[in-house]
C-alpha positions as CSV (number, residue, x, y, z in Angstrom):
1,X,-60.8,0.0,131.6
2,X,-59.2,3.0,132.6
3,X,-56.2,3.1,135.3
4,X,-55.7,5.9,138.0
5,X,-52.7,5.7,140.1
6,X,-53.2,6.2,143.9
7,X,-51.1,6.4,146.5
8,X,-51.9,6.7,150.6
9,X,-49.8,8.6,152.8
10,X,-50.0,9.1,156.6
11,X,-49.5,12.4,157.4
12,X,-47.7,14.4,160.6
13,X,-46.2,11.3,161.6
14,X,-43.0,9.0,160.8
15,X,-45.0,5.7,160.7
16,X,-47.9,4.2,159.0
17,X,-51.2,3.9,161.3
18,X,-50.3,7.2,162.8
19,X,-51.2,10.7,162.0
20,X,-53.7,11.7,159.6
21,X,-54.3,9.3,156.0
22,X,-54.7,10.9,152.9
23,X,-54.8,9.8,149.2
24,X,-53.2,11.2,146.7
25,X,-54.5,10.9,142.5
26,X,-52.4,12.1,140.1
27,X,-54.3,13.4,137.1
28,X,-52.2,13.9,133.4
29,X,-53.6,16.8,132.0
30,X,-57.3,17.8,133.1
31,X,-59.2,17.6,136.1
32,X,-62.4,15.0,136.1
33,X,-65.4,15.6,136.8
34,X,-66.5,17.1,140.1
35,X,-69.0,14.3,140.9
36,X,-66.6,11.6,139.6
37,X,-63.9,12.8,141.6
38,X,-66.4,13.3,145.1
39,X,-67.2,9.7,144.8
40,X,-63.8,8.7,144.4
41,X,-63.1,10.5,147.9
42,X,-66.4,8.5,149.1
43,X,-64.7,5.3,147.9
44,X,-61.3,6.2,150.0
45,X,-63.5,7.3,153.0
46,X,-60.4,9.4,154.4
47,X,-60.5,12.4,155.5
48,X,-59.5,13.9,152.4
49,X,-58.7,12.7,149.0
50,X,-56.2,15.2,147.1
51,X,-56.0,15.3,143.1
52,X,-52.6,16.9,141.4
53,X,-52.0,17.9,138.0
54,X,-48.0,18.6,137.4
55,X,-47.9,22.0,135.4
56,X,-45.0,24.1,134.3
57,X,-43.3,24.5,137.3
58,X,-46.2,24.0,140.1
59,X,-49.1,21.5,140.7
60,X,-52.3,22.1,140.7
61,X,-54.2,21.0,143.7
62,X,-57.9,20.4,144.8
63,X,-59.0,18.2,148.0
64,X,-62.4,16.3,148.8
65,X,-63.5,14.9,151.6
66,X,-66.1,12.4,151.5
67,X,-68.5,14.7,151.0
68,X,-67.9,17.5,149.8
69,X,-64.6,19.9,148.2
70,X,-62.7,22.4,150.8
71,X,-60.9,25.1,150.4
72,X,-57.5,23.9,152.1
73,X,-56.7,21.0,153.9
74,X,-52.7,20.7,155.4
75,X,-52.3,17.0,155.8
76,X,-53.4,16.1,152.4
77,X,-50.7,19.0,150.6
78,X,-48.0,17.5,152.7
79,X,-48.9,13.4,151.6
80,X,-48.8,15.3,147.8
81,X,-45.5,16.9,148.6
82,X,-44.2,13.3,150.1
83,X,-45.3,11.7,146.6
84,X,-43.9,14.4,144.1
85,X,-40.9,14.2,146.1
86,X,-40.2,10.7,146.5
87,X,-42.0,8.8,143.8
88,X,-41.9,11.4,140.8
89,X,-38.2,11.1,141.5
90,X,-38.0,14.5,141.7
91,X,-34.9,16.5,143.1
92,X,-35.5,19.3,144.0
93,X,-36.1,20.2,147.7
94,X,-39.6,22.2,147.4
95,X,-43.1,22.0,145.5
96,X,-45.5,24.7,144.5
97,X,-48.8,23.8,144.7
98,X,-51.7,25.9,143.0
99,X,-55.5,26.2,144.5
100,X,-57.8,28.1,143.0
101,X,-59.1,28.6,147.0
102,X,-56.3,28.9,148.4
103,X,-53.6,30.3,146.1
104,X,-49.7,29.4,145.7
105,X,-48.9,26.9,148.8
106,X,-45.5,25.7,149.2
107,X,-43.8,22.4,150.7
108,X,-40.3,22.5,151.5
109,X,-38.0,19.4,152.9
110,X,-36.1,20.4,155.5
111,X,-33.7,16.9,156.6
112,X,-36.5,14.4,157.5
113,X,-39.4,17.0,157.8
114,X,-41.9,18.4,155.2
115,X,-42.5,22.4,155.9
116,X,-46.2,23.8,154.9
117,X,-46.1,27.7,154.1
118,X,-49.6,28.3,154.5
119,X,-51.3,31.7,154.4
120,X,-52.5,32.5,158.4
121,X,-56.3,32.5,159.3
122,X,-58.2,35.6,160.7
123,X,-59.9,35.7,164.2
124,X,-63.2,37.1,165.0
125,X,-64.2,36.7,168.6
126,X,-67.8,35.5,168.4
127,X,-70.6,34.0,170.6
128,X,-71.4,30.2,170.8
129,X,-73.7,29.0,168.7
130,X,-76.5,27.2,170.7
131,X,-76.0,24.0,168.5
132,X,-72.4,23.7,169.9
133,X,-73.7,24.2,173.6
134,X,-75.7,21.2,172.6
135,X,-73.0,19.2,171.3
136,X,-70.6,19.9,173.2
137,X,-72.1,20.3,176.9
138,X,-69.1,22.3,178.5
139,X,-68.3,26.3,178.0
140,X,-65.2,27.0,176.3
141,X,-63.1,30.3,178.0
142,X,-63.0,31.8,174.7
143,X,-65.2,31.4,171.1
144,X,-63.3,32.7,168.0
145,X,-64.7,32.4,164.2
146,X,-62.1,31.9,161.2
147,X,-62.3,32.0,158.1
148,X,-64.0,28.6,157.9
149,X,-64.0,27.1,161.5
150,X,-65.1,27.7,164.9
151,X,-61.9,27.9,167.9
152,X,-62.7,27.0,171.4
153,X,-60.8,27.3,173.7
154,X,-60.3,25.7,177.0
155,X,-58.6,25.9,180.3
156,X,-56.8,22.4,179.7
157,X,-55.8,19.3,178.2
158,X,-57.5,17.1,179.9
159,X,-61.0,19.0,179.1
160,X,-59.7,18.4,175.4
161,X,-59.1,15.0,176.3
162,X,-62.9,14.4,177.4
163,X,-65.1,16.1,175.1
164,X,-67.6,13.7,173.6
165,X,-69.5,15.7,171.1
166,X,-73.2,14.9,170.0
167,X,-72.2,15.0,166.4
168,X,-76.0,15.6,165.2
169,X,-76.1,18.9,167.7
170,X,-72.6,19.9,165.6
171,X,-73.3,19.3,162.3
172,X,-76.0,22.0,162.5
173,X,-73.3,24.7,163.1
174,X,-72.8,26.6,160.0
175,X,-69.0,26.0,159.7
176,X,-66.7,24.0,157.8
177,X,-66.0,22.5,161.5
178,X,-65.0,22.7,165.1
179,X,-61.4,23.2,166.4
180,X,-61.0,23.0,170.5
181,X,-57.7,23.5,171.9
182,X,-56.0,24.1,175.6
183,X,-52.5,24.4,176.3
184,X,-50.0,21.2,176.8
185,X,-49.7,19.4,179.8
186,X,-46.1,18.4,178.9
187,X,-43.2,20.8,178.6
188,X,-42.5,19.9,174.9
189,X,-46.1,20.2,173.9
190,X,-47.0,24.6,173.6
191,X,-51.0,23.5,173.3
192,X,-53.0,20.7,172.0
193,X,-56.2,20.3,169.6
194,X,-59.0,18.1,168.3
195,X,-61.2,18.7,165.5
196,X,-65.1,17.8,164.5
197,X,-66.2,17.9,161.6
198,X,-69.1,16.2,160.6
199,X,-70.2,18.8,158.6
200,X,-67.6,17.7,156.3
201,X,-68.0,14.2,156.7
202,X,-65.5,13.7,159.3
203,X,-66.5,13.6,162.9
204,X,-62.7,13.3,164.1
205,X,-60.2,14.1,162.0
206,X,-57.1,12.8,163.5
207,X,-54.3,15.6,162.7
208,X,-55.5,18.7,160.5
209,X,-52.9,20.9,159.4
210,X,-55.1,23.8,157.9
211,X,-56.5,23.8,161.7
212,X,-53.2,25.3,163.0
213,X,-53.5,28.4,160.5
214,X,-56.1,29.2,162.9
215,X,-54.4,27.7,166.0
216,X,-50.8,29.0,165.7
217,X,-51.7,32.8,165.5
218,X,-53.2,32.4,168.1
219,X,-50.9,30.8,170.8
220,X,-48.2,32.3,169.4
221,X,-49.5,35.8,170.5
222,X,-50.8,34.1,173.8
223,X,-47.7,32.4,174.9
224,X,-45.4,35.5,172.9
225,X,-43.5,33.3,171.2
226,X,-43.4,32.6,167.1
227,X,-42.1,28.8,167.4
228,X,-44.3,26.4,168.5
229,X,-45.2,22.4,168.7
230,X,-48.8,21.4,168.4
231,X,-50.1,18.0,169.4
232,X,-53.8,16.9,167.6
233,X,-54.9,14.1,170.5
234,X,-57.1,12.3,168.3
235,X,-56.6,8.2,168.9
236,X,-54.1,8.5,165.9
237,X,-52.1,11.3,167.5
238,X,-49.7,13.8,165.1
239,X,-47.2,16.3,166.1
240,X,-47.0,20.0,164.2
241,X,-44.2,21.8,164.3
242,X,-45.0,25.5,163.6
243,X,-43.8,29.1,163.1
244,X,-45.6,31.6,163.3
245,X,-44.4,34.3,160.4
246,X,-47.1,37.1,160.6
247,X,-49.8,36.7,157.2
248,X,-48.0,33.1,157.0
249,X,-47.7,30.0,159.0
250,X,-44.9,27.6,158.3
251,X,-46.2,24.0,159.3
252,X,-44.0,20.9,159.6
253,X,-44.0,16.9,160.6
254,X,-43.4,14.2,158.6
255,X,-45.2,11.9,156.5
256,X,-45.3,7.7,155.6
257,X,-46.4,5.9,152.7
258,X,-48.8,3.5,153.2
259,X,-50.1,1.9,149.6
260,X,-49.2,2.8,146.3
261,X,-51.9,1.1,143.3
262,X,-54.6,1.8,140.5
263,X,-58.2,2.9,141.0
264,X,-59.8,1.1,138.0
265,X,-62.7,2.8,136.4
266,X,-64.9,1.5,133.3
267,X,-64.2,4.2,129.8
């Protein structure tokens, strides 16, 4: 029988059944095999599964959701950075991570908060796709396309707060998924989000962290200023603290472990 450690982290908050789940499989020396490890991420049914391999001086890093591999996913890099950091024993007070998608992504602790240095998305303003008219049944102000996701945005929170998508009517945009987002309603709060996905295999995910490289461009050029605090109102909730630094995007909250133990699979 052989042994895989695993660990779950909850991510973008400071206690466990808050912010956004992820698991975390370290891997010795070679990655498995891509069907192997999507039905390992099936198993976890998270949001997204992350795999790390320590090399000399970095990580590699690849992340699955439950059905299929993405090209970057925040919440998952920072539950990575929480377990190289406090159960590799490891002193130091950043972590390189590698992605052949993505490129070098780093994690910094800063006192009781994990900083993402992600490279920022780029905005196309588009049209709505008739499948998100559908789906969605209200007119955002504005329709931007990403490098992977649609951005909607609205006039406020509390249209955020009542969107019930027809997940079949979304699944058919071509995207990796749908971010909608309207300013705070509270004065510590600069705008708020959700995020579908079922394209992906997550209808809701409940904080997303690569969502912001697209978010925090742009409300930091709409409200002129570079820091910012994002709130994802998802029924878990998780707070973002961002910076907006140009062609990066400096991402931080903080993270909880949940479980530590072994995935056991036959040799």
């Amino acid at each position: 029988m052989k042994k895989l450690p695993i660990y779950q982290v909850d991510a973008f908050t400071d206690q466990v059944f808050k912010g956004n789940p992820a698991a975390i499989v370290p891997l010795k020396e070679d990655w498995l095999p891509d069907d192997l490890m999507q039905q390992i991420a099936a198993e976890n049914n998270l949001a997204e599964t992350a795999y790390i391999i320590q090399r000399d001086g970095h990580y590699d890093i690849r992340w699955f959701t439950p059905a299929v591999e993405v090209d970057l996913c925040g919440h998952a890099t920072l539950a990575s950075a929480h377990i190289v950091l406090n159960m590799f024993h490891v002193k130091a007070k950043q972590v390189k991570f590698q992605s052949q998608r993505s490129g070098l992504l780093t994690v910094t602790k800063e006192k009781d908060r994990l900083v993402l240095d992600f490279p920022t998305d780029t905005l196309t303003r588009t049209d709505l796709p008739e499948a998100l008219i559908q789906g969605l049944g209200v007119l955002p102000l504005e329709i931007y396309k990403g490098k992977t996701d649609y951005m909607l945005v609205f006039e406020n929170q509390a249209q955020i707060e009542r969107l019930q998508p027809n997940f079949n009517w979304v699944a058919k945009v071509d995207a990796r998924g749908i971010i909608v987002t309207a300013p705070g309603q509270d004065d510590h709060i600069d705008f708020v989000s959700r995020f579908f996905a079922p394209q992906s295999g997550i209808n809701e995910d409940p904080v997303t962290g690569s969502a912001h490289t697209t978010l925090v461009p742009y409300w930091a050029e709409k409200l002129e200023k570079a820091d910012l605090v994002g709130h994802q109102i998802s029924p878990r909730g998780g707070t973002l603290y961002c910076k907006h630094l140009g062609d990066r995007v400096k991402l931080a909250g903080q993270s909880a472990l949940y479980l530590k133990g072994e995935i056991l699979l036959e040799d």
